[in-house]
C-alpha positions in Angstrom: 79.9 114.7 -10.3 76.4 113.7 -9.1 73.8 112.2 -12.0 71.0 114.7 -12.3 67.4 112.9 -10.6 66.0 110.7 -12.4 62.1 111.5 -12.6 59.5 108.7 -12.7 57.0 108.9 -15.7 54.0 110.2 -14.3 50.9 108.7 -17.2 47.2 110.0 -17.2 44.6 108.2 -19.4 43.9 110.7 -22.2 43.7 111.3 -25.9 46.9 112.9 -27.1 46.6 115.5 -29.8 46.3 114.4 -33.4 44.7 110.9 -32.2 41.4 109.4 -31.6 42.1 107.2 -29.3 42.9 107.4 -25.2 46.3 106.0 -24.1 48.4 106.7 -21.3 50.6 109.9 -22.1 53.4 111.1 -19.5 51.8 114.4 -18.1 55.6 115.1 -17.2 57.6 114.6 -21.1 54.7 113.3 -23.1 55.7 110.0 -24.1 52.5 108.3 -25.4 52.8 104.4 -24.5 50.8 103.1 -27.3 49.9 99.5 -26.5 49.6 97.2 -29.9 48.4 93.9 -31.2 50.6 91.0 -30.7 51.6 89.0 -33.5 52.0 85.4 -33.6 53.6 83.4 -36.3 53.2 79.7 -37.0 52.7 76.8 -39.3 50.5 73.7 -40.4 53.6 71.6 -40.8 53.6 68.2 -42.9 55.7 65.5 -43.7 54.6 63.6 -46.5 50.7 62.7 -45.3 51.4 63.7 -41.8 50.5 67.1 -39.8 53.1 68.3 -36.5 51.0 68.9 -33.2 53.1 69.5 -30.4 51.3 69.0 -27.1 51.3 72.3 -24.7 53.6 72.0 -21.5 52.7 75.4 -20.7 49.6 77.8 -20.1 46.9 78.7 -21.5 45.5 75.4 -22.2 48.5 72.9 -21.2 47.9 69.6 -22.4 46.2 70.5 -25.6 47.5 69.8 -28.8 48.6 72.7 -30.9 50.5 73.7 -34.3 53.7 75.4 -33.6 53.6 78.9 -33.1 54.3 81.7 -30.9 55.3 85.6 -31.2 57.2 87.6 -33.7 60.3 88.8 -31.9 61.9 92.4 -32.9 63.6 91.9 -36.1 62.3 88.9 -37.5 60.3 88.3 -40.8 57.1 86.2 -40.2 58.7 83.5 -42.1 61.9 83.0 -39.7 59.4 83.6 -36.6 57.4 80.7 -38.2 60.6 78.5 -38.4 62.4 80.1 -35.5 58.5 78.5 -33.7 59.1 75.2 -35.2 62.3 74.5 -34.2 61.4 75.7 -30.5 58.7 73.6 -30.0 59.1 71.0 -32.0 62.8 70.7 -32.6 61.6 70.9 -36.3 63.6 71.9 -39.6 60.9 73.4 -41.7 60.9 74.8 -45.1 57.6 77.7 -45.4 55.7 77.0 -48.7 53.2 80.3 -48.7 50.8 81.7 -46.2 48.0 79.9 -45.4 45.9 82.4 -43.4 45.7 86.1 -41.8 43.8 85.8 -38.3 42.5 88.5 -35.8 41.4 87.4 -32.9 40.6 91.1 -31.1 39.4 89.8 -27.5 42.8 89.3 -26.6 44.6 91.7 -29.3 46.4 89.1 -31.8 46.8 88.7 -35.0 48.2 85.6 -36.8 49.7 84.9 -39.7 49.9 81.2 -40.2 52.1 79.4 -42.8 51.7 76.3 -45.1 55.2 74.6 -44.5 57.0 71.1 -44.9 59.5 69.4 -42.5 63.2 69.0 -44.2 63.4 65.6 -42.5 61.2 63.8 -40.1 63.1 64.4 -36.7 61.4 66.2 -33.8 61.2 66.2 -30.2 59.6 68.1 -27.4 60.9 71.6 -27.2 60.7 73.2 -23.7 57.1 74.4 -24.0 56.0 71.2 -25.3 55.5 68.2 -23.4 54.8 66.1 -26.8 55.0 66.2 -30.3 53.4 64.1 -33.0 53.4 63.2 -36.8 49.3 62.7 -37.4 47.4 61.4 -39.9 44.3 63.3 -40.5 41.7 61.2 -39.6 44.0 60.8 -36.5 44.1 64.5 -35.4 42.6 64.9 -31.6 40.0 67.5 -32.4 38.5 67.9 -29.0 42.2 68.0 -27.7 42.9 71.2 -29.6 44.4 74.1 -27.8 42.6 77.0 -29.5 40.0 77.7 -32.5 42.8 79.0 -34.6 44.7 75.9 -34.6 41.1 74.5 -36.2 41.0 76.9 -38.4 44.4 76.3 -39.8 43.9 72.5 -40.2 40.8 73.0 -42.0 42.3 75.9 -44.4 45.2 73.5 -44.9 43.1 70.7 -46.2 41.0 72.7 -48.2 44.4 74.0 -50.6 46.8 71.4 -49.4 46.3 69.9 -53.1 47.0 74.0 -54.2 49.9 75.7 -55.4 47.8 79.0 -55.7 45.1 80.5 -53.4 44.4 83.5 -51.4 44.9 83.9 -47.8 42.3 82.9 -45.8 40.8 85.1 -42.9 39.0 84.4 -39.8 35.3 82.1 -41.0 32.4 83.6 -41.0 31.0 81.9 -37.2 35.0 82.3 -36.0 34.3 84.7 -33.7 
């Protein structure tokens, strides 16, 4: 028996009923495709004094130091994304301690959740989108070399509670935007 045609969505830009917002709707069935926020999980990772960078092998900004993170698969809590990140791209055992901070960065639709977390042991190694990855001091962190204001941010947060067992998340700073 012959499988019926298969027809091709066919979208228009428009506002679907019961929303405030335009999106692309099939004209045909009227499938709305929303389009979301991606969310990226990570961590400011230490081992005893030291903070994990792992050195971008891969766009945007390859070659600048980073803290390891990425995006939430389907499925996954923050927390195992966060680890699940860690052991990508940094080969890293980590254990998350608490969040650390809530971002949104709306020019390019993100929002990031970064965690406070400790390394189980000291072994790493360059994951497959890292070309490097480091154990620094503070004072030894390559601030000009950073891949992206969030990372920044999170150091900064971090040393401002890394002394805390209790604090709030922190958000975006006031100039962060």
């Amino acid at each position: 028996m012959p499988k019926p045609p298969v027809q091709e969505p066919n979208f228009a830009r428009m506002v679907p009923s019961g929303d405030n917002m335009e999106r692309d709707v099939c004209v045909t069935c009227g499938f709305i495709d929303y389009v979301n926020p991606k969310i990226v999980v990570g961590s400011v990772v230490r081992w005893e004094e030291k903070i994990l960078l792992c050195k971008r092998a891969i766009e945007p900004r390859k070659g600048y130091w980073t803290l390891p993170a990425g995006y939430l698969e389907l499925h996954e809590t923050a927390e195992h994304g966060a680890a699940r990140e860690a052991q990508e791209e940094a080969l890293a055992d980590i254990e998350i301690e608490r969040l650390l901070a809530v971002y949104s960065i709306p020019r390019i639709s993100q929002i990031q959740l970064m965690f406070r977390a400790r390394l189980k042991r000291p072994e790493i190694g360059a994951g497959p989108e890292s070309e490097a990855v480091a154990l620094y001091d503070w004072d030894d962190i390559p601030w000009p070399e950073l891949a992206f204001p969030s990372v920044n941010w999170a150091l900064r947060h971090y040393e401002e509670t890394k002394d805390r067992t209790d604090f709030p998340p922190f958000s975006n700073p006031a100039d962060g935007l």
